[in-house]
VODO-647828 format. One record per atom (N, C-alpha, C): residue in three letters; atom name; residue number from 1; x negated, y negated, z negated. Coordinates in steps of 0.2 Angstrom, whole numbers. Layout:
! residues N
<rec code="Ala" site="CA" pos="NUM" xx="X" yy="Y" zz="Z"/>
...
***
This chain:
! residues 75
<rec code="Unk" site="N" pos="1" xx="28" yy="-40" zz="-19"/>
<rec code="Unk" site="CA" pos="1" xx="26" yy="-39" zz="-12"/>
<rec code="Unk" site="C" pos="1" xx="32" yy="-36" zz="-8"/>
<rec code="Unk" site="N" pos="2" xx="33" yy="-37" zz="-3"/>
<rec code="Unk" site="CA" pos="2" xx="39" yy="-35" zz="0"/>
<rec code="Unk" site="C" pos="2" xx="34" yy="-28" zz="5"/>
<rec code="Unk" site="N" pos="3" xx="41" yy="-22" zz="4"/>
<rec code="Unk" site="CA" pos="3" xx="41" yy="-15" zz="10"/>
<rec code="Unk" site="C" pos="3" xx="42" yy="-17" zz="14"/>
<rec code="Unk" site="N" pos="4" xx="35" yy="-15" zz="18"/>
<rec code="Unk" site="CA" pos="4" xx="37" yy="-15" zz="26"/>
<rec code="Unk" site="C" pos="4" xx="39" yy="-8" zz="28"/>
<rec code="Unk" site="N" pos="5" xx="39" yy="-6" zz="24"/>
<rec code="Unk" site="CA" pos="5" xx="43" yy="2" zz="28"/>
<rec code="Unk" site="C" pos="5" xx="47" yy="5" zz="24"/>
<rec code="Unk" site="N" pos="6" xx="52" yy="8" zz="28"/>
<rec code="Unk" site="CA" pos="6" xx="58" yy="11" zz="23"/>
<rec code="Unk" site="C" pos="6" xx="59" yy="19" zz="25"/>
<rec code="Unk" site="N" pos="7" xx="60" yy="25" zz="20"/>
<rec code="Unk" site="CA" pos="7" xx="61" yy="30" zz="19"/>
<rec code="Unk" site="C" pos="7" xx="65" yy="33" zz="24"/>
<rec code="Unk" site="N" pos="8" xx="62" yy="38" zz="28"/>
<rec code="Unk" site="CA" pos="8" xx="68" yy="41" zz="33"/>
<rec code="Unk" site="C" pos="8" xx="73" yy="42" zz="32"/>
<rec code="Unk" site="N" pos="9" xx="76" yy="42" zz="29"/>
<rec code="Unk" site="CA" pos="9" xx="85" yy="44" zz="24"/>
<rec code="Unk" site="C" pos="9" xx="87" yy="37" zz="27"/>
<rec code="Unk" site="N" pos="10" xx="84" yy="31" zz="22"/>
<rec code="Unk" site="CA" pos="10" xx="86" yy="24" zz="22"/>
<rec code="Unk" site="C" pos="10" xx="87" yy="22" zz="28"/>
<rec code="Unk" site="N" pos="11" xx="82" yy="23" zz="34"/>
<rec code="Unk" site="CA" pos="11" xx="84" yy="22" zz="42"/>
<rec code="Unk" site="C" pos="11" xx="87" yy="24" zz="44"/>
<rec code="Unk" site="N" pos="12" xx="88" yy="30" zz="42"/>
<rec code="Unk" site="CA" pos="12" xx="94" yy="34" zz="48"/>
<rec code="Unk" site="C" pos="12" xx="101" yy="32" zz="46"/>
<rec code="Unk" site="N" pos="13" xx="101" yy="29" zz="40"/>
<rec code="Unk" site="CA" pos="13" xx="107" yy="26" zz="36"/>
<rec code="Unk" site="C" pos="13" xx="108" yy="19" zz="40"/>
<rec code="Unk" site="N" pos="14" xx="105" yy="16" zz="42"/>
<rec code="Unk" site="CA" pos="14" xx="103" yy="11" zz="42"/>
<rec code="Unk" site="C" pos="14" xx="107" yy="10" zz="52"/>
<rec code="Unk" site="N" pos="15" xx="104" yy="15" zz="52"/>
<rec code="Unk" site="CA" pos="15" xx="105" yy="15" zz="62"/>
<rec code="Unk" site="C" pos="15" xx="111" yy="21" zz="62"/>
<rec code="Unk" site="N" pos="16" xx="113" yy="23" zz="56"/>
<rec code="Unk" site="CA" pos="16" xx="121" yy="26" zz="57"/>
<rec code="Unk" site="C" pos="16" xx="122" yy="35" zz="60"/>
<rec code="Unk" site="N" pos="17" xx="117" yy="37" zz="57"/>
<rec code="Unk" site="CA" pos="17" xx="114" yy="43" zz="61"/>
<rec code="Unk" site="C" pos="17" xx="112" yy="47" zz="54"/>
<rec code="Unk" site="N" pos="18" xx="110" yy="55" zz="55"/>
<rec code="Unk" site="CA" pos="18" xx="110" yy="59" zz="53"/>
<rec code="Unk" site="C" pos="18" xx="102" yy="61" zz="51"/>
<rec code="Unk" site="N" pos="19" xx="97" yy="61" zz="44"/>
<rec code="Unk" site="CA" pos="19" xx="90" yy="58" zz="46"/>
<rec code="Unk" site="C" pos="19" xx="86" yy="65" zz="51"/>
<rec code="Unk" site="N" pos="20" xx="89" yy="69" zz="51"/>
<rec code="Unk" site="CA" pos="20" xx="84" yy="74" zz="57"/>
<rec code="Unk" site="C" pos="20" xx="87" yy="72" zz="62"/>
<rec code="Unk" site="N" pos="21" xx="93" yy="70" zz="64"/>
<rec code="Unk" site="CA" pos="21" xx="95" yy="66" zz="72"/>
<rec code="Unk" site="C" pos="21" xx="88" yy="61" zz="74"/>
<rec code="Unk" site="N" pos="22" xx="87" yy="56" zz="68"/>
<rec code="Unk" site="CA" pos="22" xx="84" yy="53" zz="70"/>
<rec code="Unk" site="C" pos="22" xx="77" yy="54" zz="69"/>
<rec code="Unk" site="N" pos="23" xx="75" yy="58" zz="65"/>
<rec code="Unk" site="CA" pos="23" xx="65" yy="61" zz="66"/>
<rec code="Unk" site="C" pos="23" xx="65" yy="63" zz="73"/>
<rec code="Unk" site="N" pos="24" xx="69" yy="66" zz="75"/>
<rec code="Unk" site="CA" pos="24" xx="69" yy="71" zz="83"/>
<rec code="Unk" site="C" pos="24" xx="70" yy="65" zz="86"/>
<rec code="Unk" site="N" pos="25" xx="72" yy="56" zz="88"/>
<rec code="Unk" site="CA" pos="25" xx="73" yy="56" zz="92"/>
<rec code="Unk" site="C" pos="25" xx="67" yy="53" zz="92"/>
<rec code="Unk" site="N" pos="26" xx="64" yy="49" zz="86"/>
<rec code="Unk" site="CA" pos="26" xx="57" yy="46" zz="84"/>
<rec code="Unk" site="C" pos="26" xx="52" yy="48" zz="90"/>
<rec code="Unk" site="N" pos="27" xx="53" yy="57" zz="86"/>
<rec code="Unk" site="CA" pos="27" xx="46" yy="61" zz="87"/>
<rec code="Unk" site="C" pos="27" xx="48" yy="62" zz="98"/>
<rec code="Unk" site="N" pos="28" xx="51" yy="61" zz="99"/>
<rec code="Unk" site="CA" pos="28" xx="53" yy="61" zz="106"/>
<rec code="Unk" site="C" pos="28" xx="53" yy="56" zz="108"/>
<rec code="Unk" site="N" pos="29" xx="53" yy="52" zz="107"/>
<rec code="Unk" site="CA" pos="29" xx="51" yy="43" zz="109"/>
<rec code="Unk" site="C" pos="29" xx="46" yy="39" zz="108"/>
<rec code="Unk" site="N" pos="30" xx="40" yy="45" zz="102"/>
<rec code="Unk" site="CA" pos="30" xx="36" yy="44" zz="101"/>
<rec code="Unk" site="C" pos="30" xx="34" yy="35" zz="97"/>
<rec code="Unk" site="N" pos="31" xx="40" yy="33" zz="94"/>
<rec code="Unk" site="CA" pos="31" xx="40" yy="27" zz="90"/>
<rec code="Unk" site="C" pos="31" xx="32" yy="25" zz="87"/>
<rec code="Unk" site="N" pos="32" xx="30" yy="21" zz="89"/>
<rec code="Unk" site="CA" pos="32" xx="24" yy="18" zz="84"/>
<rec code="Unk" site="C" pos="32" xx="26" yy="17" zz="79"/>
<rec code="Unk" site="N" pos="33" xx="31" yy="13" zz="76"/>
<rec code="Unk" site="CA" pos="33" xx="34" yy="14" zz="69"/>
<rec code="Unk" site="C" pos="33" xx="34" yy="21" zz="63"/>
<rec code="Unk" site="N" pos="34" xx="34" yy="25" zz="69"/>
<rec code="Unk" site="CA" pos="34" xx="35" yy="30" zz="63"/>
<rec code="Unk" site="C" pos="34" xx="30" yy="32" zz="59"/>
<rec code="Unk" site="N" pos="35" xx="29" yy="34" zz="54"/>
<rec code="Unk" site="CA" pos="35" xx="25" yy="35" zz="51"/>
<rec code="Unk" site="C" pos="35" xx="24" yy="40" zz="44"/>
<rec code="Unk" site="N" pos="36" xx="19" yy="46" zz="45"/>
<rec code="Unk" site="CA" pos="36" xx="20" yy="50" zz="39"/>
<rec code="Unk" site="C" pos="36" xx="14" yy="48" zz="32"/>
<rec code="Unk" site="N" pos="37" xx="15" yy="49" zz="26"/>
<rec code="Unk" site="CA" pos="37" xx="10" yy="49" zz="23"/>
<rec code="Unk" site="C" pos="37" xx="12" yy="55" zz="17"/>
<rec code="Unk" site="N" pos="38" xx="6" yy="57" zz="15"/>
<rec code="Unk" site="CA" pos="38" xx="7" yy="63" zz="10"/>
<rec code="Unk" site="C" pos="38" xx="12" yy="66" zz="11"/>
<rec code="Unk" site="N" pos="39" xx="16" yy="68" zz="17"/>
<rec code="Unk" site="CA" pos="39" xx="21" yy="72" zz="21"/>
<rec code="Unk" site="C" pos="39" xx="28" yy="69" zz="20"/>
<rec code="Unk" site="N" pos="40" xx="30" yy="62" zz="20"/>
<rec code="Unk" site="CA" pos="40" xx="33" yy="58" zz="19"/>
<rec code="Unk" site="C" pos="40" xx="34" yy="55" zz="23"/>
<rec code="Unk" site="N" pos="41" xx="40" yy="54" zz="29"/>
<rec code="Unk" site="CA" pos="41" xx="42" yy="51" zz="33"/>
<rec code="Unk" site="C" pos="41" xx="43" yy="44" zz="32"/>
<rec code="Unk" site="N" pos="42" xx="39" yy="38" zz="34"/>
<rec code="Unk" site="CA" pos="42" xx="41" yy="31" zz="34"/>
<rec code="Unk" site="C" pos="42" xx="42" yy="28" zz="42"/>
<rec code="Unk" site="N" pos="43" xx="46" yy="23" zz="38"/>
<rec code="Unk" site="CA" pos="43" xx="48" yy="21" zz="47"/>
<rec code="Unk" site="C" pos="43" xx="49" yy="11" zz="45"/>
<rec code="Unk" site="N" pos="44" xx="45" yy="9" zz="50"/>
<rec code="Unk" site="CA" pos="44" xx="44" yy="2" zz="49"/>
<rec code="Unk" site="C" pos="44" xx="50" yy="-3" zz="52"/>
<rec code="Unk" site="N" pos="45" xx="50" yy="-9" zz="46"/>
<rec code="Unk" site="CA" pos="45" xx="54" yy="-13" zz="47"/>
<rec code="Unk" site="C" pos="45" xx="57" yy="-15" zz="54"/>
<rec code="Unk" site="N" pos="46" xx="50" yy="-16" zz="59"/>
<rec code="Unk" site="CA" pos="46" xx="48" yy="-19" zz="64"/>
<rec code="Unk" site="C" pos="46" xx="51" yy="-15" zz="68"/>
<rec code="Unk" site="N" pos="47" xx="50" yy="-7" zz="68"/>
<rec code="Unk" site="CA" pos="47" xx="51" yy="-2" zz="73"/>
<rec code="Unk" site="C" pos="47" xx="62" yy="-1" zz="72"/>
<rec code="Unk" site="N" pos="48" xx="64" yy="-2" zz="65"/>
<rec code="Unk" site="CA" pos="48" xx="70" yy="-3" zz="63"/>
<rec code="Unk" site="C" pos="48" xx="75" yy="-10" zz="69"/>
<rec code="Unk" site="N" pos="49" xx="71" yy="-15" zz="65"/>
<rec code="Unk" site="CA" pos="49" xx="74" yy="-22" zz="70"/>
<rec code="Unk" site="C" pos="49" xx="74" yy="-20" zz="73"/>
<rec code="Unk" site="N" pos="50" xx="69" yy="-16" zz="79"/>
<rec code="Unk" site="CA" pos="50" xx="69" yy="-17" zz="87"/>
<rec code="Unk" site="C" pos="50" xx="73" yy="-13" zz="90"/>
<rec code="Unk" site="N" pos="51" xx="75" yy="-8" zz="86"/>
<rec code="Unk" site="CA" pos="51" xx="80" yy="-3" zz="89"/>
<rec code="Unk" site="C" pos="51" xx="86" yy="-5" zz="86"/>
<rec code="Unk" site="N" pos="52" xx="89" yy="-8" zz="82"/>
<rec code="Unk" site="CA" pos="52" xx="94" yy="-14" zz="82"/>
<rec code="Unk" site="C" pos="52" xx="96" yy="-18" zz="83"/>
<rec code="Unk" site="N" pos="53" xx="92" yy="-22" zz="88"/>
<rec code="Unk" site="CA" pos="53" xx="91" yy="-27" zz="90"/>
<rec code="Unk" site="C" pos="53" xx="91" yy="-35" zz="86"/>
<rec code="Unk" site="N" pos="54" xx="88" yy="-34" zz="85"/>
<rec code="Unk" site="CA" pos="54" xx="87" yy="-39" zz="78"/>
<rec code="Unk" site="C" pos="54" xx="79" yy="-41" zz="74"/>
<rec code="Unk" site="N" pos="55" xx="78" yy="-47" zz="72"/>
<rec code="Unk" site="CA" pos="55" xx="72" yy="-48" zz="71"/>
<rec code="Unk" site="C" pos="55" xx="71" yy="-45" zz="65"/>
<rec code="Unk" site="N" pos="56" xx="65" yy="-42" zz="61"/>
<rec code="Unk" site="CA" pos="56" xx="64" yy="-39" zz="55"/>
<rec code="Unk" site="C" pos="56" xx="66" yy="-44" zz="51"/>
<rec code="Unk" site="N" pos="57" xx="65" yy="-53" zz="51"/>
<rec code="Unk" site="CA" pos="57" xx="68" yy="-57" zz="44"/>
<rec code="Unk" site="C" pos="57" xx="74" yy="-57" zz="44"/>
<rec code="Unk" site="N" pos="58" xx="78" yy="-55" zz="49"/>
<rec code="Unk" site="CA" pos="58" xx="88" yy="-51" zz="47"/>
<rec code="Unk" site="C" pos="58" xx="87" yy="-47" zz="42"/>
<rec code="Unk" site="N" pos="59" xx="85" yy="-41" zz="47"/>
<rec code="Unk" site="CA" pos="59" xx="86" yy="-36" zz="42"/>
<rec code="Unk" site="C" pos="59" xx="82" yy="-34" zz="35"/>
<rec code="Unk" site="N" pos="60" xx="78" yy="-38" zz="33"/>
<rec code="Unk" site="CA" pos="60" xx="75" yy="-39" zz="27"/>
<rec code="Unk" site="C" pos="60" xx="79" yy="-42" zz="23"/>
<rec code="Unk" site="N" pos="61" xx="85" yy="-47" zz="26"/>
<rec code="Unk" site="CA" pos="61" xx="88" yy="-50" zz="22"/>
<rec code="Unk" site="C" pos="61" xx="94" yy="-48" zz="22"/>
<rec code="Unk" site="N" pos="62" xx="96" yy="-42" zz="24"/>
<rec code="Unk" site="CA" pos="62" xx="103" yy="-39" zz="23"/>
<rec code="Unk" site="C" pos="62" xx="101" yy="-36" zz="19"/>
<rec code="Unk" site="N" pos="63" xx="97" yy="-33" zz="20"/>
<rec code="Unk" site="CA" pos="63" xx="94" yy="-26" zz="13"/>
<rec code="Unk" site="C" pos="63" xx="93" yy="-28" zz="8"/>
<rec code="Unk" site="N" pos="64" xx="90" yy="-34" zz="8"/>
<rec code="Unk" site="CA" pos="64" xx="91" yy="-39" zz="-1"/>
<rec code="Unk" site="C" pos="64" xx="97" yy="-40" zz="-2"/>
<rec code="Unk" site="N" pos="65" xx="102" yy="-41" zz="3"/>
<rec code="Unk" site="CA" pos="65" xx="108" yy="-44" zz="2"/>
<rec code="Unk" site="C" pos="65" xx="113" yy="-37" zz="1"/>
<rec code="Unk" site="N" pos="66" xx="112" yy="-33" zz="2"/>
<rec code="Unk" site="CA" pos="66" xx="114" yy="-27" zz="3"/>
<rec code="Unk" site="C" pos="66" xx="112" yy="-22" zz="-6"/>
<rec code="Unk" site="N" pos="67" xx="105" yy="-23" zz="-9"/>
<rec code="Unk" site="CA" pos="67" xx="102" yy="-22" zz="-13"/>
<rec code="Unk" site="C" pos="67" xx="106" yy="-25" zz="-21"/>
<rec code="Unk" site="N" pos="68" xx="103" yy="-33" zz="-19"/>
<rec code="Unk" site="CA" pos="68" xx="109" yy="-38" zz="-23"/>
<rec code="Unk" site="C" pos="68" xx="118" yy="-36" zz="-25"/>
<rec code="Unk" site="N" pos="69" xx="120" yy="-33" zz="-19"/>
<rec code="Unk" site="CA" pos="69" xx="127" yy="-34" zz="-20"/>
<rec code="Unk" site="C" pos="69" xx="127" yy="-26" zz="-26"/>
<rec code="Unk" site="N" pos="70" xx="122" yy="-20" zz="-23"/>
<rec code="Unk" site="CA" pos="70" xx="122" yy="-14" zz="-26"/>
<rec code="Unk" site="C" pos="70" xx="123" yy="-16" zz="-32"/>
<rec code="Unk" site="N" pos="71" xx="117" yy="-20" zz="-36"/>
<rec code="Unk" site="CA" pos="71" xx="117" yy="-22" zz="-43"/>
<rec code="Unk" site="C" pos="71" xx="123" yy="-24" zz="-46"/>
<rec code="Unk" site="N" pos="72" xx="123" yy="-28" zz="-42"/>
<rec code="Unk" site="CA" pos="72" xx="129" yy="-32" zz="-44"/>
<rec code="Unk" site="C" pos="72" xx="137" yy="-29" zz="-47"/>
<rec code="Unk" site="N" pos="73" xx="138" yy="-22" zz="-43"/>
<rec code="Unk" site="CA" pos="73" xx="145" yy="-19" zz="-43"/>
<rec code="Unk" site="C" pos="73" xx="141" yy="-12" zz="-48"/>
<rec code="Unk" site="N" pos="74" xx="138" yy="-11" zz="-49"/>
<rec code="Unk" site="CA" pos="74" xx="136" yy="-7" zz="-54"/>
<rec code="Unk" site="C" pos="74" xx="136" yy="-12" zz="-61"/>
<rec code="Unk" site="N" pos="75" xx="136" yy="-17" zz="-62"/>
<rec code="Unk" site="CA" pos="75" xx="136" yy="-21" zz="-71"/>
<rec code="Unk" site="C" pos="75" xx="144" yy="-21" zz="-71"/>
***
């Protein structure tokens, strides 16, 4: 099954930023994306696309594409 949500680190990598730049501007924006569980910041696909302008099946498929190539230069 594919993650709909990626780890606060991976986001903020993701949007080019620093990941407490970006909980602070989250938590300031009040993003419906964001999201905590067991004290673990998640931040959804959907909430990611749309602040990059871009549909979630892009960037789901950079991240596989991006994931793939990882593998790849590791063997």
């Amino acid at each position: 099954m594919v993650r709909l949500t990626m780890d606060l680190t991976t986001s903020a990598q993701l949007l080019g930023v620093e990941p407490q730049s970006f909980l602070e501007y989250a938590e300031s924006e009040q993003l419906d994306g964001l999201l905590r569980f067991n004290g673990k910041w998640m931040v959804s696909v959907f909430t990611l696309a749309d602040l990059l302008g871009t549909s979630s099946d892009e960037l789901l498929e950079l991240m596989e594409k991006y994931a793939l190539d990882t593998l790849m230069d590791a063997e």
